[in-house]
C-alpha positions as CSV (number, residue, x, y, z in Angstrom):
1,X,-30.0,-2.7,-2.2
2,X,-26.4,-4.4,-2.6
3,X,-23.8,-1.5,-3.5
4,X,-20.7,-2.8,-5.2
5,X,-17.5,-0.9,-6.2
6,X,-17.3,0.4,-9.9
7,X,-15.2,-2.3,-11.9
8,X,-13.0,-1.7,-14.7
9,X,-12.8,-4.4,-17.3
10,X,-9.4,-2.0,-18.7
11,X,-6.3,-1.2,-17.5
12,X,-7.2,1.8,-14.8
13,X,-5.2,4.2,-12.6
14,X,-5.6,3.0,-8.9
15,X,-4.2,5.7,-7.3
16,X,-1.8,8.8,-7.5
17,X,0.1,10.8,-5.6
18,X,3.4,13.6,-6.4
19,X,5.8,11.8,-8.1
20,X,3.9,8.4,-8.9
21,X,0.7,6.6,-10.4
22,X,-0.7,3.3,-9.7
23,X,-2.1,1.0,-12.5
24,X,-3.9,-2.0,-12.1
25,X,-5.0,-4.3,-14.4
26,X,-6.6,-7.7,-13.8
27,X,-6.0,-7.7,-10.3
28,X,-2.1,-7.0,-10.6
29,X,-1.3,-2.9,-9.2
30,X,1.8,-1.4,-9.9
31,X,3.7,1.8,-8.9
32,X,4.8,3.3,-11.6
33,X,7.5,6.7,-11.1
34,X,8.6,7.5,-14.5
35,X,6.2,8.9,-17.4
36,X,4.6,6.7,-18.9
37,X,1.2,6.3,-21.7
38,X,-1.4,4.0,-20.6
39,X,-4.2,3.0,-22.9
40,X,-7.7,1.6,-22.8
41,X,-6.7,-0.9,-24.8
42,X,-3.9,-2.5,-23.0
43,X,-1.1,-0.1,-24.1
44,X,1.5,0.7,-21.8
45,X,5.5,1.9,-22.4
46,X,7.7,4.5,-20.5
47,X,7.7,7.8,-22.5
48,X,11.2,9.3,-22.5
49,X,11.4,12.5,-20.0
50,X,10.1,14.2,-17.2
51,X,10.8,17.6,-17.8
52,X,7.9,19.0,-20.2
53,X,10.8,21.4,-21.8
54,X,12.2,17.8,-22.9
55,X,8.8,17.1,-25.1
56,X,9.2,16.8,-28.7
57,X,7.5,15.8,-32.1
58,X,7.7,12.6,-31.6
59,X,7.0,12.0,-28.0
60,X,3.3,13.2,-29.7
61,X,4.2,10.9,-33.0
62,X,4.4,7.3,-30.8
63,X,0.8,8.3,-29.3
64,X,-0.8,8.9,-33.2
65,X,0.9,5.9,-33.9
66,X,-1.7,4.0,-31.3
67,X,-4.4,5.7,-33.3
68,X,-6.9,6.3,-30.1
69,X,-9.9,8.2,-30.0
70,X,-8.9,10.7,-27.9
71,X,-5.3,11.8,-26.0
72,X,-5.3,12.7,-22.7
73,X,-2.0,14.6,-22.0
74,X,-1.2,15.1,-18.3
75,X,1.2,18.0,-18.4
76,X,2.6,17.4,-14.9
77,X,2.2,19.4,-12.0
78,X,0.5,22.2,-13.6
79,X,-1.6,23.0,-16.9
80,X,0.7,23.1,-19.5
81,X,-0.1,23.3,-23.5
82,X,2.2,22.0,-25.7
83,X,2.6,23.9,-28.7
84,X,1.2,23.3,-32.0
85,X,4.5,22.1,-33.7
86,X,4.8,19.3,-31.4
87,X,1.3,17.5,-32.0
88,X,1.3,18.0,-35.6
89,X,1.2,14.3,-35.9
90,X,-2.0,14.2,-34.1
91,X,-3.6,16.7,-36.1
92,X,-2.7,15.1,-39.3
93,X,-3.9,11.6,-38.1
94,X,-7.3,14.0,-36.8
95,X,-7.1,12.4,-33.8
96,X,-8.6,15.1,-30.5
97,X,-5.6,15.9,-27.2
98,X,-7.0,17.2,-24.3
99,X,-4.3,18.4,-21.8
100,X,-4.8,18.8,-18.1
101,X,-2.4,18.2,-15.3
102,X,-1.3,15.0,-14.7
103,X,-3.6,14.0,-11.8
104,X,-6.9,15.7,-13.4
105,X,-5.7,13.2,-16.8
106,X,-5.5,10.1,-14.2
107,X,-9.5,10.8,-13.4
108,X,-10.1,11.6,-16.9
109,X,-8.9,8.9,-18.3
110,X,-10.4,6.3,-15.7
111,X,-13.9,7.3,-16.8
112,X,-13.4,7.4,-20.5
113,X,-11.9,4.4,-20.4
114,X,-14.4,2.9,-18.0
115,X,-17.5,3.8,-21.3
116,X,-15.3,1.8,-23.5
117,X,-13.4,4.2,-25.4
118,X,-10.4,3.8,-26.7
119,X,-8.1,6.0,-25.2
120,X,-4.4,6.8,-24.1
121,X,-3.3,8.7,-21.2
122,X,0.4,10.1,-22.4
123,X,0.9,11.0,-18.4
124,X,4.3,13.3,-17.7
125,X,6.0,12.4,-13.9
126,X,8.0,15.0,-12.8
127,X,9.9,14.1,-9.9
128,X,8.6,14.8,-5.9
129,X,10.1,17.5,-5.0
130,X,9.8,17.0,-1.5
């Protein structure tokens, strides 16, 4: 029996590490350092901040805006919830957040997006500390 690696037909997270993620779609990888919201569908754009103190209303807005399935927040370092105020916009539009950390997102999202669902990874980099 021939074994052959998974392959993602969407844009997919490569690799991660403190500080960074690695997207790669079509054969082209990139290092990405900043936060950013990746989606099954081809979306991709910085999203303003790395501190999660810094997150507002509308950081949550831009992603209903997309009109996904699903959110994937990936709160950083550690499991942070945001609080109700801020994804108001997502509630109204009905559309479902799940929030891990950032690199438990990165796997979540590869596999959603790998059954053809469309969803966005709103992905929060803090800075290595090291």
């Amino acid at each position: 029996m021939k074994l052959q690696p998974d392959r993602l037909e969407v844009q997919s997270i490569l690799a991660y590490g403190a500080g960074w993620v690695g997207l790669g779609n079509n054969g082209v990888a990139e290092k990405i350092d900043y936060s950013v919201v990746i989606g099954s569908r081809g979306e991709k754009f910085a999203w303003q901040g790395s501190r999660f103190e810094d997150l507002t209303a509308e950081h949550f807005e831009l992603l209903a805006n997309l009109k996904p399935e699903l959110v994937i927040f990936g709160s950083g370092t550690r499991l942070r919830f945001a609080p109700a105020l801020l994804l108001r916009h997502l509630m109204a539009a009905r559309i479902g957040i799940e929030t891990m950390d950032t690199l438990a997102a990165c796997r979540t999202y590869n596999i959603l997006a790998g059954e053809g669902r469309h969803v966005v990874a709103a992905l929060l980099i803090e800075p290595d500390a090291a």
